[in-house]
C-alpha positions in Angstrom: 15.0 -31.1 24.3 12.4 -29.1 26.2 9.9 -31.0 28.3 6.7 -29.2 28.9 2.7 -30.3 30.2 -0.5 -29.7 27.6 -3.6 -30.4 29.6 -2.1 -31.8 32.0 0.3 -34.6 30.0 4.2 -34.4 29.9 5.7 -34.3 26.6 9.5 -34.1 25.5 10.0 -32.6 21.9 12.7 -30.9 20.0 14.1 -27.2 20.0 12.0 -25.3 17.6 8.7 -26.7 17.8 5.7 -24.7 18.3 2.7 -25.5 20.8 0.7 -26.8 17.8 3.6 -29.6 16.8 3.9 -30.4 20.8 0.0 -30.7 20.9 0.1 -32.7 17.9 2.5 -35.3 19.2 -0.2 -35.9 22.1 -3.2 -36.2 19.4 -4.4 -32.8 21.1 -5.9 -30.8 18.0 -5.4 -27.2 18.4 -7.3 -25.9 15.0 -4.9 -23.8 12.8 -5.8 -22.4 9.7 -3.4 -19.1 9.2 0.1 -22.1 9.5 0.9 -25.1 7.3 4.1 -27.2 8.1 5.9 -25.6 5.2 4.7 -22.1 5.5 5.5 -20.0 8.0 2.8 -18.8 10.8 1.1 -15.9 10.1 -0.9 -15.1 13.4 -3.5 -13.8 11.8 -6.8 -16.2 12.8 -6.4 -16.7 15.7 -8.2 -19.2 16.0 -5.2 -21.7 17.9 -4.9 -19.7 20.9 -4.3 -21.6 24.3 -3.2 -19.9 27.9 0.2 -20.7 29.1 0.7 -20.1 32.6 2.7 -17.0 33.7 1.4 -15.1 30.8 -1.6 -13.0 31.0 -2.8 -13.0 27.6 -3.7 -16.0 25.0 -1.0 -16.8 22.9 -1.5 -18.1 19.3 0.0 -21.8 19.2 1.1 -21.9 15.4 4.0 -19.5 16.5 4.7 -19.8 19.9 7.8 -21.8 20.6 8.1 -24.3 23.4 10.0 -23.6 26.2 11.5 -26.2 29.3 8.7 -26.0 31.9 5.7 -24.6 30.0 2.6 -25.6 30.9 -0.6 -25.3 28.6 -3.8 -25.4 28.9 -5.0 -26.2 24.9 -9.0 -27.8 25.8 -10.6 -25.1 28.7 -14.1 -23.7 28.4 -12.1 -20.3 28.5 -9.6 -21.3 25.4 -12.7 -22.9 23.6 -14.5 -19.6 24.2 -11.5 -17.4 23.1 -11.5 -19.7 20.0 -15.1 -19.2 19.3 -15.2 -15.6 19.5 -12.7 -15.3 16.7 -14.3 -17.4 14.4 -17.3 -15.4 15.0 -15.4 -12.3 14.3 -14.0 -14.0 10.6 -17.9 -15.2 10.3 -18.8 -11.4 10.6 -17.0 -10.5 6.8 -17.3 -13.8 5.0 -19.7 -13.1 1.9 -20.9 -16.4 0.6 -23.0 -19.5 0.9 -21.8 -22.7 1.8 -24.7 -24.4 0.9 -27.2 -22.9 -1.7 -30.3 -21.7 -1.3 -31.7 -24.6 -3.5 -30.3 -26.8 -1.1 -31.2 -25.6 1.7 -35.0 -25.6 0.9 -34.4 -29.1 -0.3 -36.6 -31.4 2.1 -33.7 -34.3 2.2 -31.2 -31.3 2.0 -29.8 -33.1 -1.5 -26.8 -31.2 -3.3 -28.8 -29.8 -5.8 -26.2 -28.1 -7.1 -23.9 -31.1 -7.6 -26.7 -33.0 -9.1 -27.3 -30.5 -11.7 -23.4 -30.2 -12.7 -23.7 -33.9 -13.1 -26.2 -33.4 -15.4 -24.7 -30.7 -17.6 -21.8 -33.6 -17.9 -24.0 -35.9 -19.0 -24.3 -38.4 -16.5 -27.6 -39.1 -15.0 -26.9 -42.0 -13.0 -24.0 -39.9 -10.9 -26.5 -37.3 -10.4 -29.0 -39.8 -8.8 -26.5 -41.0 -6.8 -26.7 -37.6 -4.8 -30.1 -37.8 -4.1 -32.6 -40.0 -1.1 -35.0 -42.4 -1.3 -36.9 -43.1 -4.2 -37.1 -41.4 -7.4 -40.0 -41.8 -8.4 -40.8 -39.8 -5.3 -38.2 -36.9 -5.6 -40.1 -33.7 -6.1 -37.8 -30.8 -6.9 -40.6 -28.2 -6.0 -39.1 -26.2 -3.1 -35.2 -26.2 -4.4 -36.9 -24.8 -7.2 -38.7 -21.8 -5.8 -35.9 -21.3 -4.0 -33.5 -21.0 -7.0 -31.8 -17.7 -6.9 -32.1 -17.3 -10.8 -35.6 -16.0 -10.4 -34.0 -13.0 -9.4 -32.5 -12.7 -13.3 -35.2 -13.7 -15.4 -36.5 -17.3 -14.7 -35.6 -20.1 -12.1 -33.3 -23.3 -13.2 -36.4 -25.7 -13.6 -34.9 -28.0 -10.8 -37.9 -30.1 -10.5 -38.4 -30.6 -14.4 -34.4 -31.7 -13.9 -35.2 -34.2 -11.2 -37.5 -35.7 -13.1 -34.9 -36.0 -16.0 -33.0 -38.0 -13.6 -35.4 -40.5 -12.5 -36.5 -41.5 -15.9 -32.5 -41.3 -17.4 -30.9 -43.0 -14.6 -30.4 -46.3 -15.7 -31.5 -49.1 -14.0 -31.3 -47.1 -10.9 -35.0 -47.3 -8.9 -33.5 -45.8 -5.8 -31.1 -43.1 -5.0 -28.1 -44.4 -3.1 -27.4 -41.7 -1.1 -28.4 -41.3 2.8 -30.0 -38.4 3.9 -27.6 -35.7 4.3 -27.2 -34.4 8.0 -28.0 -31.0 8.6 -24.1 -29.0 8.7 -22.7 -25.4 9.4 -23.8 -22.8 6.8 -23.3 -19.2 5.9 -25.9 -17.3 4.0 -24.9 -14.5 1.8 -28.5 -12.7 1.9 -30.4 -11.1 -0.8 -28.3 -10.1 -3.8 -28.0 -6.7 -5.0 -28.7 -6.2 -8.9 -24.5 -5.6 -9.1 -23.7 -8.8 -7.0 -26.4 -10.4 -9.1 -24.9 -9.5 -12.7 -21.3 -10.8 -11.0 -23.2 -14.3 -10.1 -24.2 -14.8 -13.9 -21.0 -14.1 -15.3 -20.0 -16.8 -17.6 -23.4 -18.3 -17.2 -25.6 -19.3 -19.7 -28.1 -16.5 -20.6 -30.9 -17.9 -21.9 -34.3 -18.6 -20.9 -35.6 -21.7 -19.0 -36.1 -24.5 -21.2 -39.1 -25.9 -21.9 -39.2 -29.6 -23.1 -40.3 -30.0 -26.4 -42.6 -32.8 -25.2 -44.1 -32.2 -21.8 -45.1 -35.7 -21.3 -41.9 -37.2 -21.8 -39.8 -34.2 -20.2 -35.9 -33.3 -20.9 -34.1 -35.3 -23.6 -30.7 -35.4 -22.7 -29.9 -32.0 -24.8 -32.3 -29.9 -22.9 -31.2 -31.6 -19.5 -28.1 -30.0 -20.3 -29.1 -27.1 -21.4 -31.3 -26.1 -18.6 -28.6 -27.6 -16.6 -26.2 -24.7 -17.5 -28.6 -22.1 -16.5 -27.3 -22.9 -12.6 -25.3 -20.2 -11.1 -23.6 -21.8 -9.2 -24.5 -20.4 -5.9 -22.7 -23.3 -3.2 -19.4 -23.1 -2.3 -16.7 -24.7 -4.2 -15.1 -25.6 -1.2 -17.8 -26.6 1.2 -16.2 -30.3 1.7 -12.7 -28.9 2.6 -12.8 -25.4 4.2 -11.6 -25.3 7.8 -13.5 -21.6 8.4 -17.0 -24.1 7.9 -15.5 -27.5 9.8 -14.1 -25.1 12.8 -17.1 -23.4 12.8 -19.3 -26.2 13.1 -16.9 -28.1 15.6 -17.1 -24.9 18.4 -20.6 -24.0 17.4 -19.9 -20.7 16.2 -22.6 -18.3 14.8 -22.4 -16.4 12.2 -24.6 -13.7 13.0 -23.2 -12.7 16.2 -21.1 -9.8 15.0 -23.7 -8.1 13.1 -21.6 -5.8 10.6 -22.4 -4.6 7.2 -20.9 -7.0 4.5 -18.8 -6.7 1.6 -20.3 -7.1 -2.1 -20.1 -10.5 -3.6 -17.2 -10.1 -6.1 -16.0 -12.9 -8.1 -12.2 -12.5 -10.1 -12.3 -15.0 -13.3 -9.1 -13.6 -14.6 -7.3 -16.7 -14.0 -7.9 -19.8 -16.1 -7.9 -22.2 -13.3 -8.1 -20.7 -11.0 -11.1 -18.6 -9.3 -10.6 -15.9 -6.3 -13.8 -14.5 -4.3 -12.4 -11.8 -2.1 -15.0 -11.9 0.4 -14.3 -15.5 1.2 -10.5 -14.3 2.2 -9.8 -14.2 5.7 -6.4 -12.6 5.4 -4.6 -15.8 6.9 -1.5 -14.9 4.5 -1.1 -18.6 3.5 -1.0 -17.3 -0.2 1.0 -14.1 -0.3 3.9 -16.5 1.6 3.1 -19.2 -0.8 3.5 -17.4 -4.1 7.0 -15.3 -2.7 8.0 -19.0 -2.0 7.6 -20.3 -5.7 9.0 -17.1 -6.9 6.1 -15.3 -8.6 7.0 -12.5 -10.0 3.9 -10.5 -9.5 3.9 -12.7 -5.8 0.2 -11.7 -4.1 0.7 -9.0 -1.0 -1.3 -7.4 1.2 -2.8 -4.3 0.1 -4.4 -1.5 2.0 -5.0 -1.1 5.8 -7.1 -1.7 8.5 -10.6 -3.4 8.2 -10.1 -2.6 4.3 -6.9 -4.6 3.6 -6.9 -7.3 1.1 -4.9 -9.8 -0.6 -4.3 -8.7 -3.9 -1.4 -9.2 -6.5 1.4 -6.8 -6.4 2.1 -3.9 -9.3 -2.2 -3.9 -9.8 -1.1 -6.9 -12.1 -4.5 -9.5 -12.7 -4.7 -13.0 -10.9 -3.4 -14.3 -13.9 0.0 -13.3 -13.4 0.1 -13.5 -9.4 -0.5 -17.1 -9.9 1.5 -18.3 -13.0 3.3 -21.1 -10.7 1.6 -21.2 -7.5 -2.3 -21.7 -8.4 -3.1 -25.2 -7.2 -0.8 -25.1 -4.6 -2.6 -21.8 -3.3 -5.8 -23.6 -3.6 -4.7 -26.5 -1.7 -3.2 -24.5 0.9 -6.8 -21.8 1.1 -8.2 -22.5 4.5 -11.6 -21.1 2.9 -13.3 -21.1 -0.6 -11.8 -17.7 -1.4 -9.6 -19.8 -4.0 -11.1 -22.3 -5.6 -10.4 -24.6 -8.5 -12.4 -23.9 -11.6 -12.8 -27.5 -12.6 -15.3 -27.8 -9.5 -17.5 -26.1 -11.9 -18.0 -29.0 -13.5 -19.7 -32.4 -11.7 -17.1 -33.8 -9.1 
């Protein structure tokens, strides 16, 4: 069995491992997020590179084998650097928000969102439960004039909803959840009137809902109804997306290779299952995924260059690509570019 040094520490492991299972032995994280255990490496992030002495260039760690005598440097300022720049470059093409503009003009930066899926289920006192302090206070003015639906016909009335909450929520007097820290985001920008037509598919169309007795506000009904008029603008996967948490962890910035972005395009064909290309980073987790569970339309990479794209073989829909594989594909998606379509409604 080779032995080998990672920053500096001797380690003995067995033919066959890469850098990233040595380092993991050692409780050295090397962030990954084109590799799982069962899927073969793809090399496509990035994002793992370390220097190995003797060779002159980074090396990605999810595929490099070990080798008797290596040593590695996995935690430099130069590494950390290397690692940085690359998410920046994967920051440069991602088309979406992880946190919604509603959110983010929140004062106590609540998930808005989340609270108004909770109450389109029904459940006022879950919803409360995402929100500070107390509520008779909670004032849903700003997440409101933020609310991207303006740009349609009429914003979700988020303060009227907020209300709805505080007077439904039980015996509840004060929310239960701290104030959320402020985290990593991505901003998608203004909408065109195309992107904005592909945010309100499968939306409810009607107006804003006014309650049928201001002084009282929402009955349950119209809570829900108002409720459905979200469109969903955060990120299904904005609690478990490696892009974000790696992001956040080397202090990348999104801005920093200032290209022009893809449109927002959103693929409902599947019914679990929903895919938002511009959320792909190409890492190739789910084209090997699908050829392992023997699709028979298996996803592949399609076209060249800065315009490739994972797509499903034979022009076949999403649908078919994913017949076995879906939640596995989710699971494995180191982004939100597949994303379970039960998140739609309140977690």
């Amino acid at each position: 069995m080779p032995k080998l040094i990672i920053d500096n520490r001797e380690i003995e492991v067995r033919n066959g491992a890469t850098i990233v299972d040595a380092a993991a032995e050692l409780a050295i994280e090397i962030p990954t997020m084109c590799s799982l255990p069962d899927v073969p490496a793809c090399t496509s992030c990035m994002v793992c590179v370390v220097a190995v002495d003797g060779r002159e260039n980074l090396v990605p760690a999810c595929a490099t084998l070990v080798a008797e005598g290596m040593r590695i440097d996995a935690s430099s300022d130069a590494v950390k650097v290397a690692r940085r720049t690359n998410l920046e470059l994967l920051l440069s093409d991602h088309v979406g928000d992880c946190i919604a503009p509603c959110q983010m003009a929140d004062p106590n930066k609540a998930n808005i969102p989340a609270v108004i899926r909770h109450i389109a289920a029904g459940d006022p006192a879950a919803a409360a439960g995402l929100l500070t302090g107390s509520l008779a206070d909670i004032d849903g003015t700003k997440p409101r004039r933020a609310c991207r639906r303006a740009r349609q016909d009429e914003p979700v009335a988020i303060d009227l909803l907020l209300k709805y909450v505080a007077a439904h929520a039980g015996d509840l007097e004060t929310a239960s959840q701290a104030p959320a820290a402020h985290r990593f985001s991505v901003h998608i920008g203004k909408l065109s009137e195309t992107e904005l037509e592909r945010f309100m598919v499968g939306i409810s169309p009607d107006p804003q809902v006014i309650p049928a007795d201001p002084s009282t506000g929402y009955t349950p009904a119209e809570a829900a109804a108002e409720a459905e008029r979200c469109m969903h603008c955060d990120c299904r996967k904005a609690d478990n997306c490696r892009l974000r948490d790696y992001s956040e962890a080397y202090q990348a910035k999104p801005a920093h290779f200032r290209t022009e972005r893809r449109e927002f395009m959103q693929n409902l064909e599947h019914p679990d299952v929903i895919y938002e290309p511009g959320k792909c980073i190409c890492c190739g987790l789910c084209v090997r995924i699908t050829a392992q569970e023997g699709e028979e339309y298996a996803l592949s990479f399609v076209g060249r260059g800065f315009g490739v794209q994972v797509a499903p073989a034979l022009d076949r829909d999403v649908s078919q690509a994913l017949q076995k594989a879906g939640a596995r594909c989710v699971e494995a998606c180191p982004t939100g570019a597949l994303a379970m379509r039960k998140n739609d409604a309140a977690d």
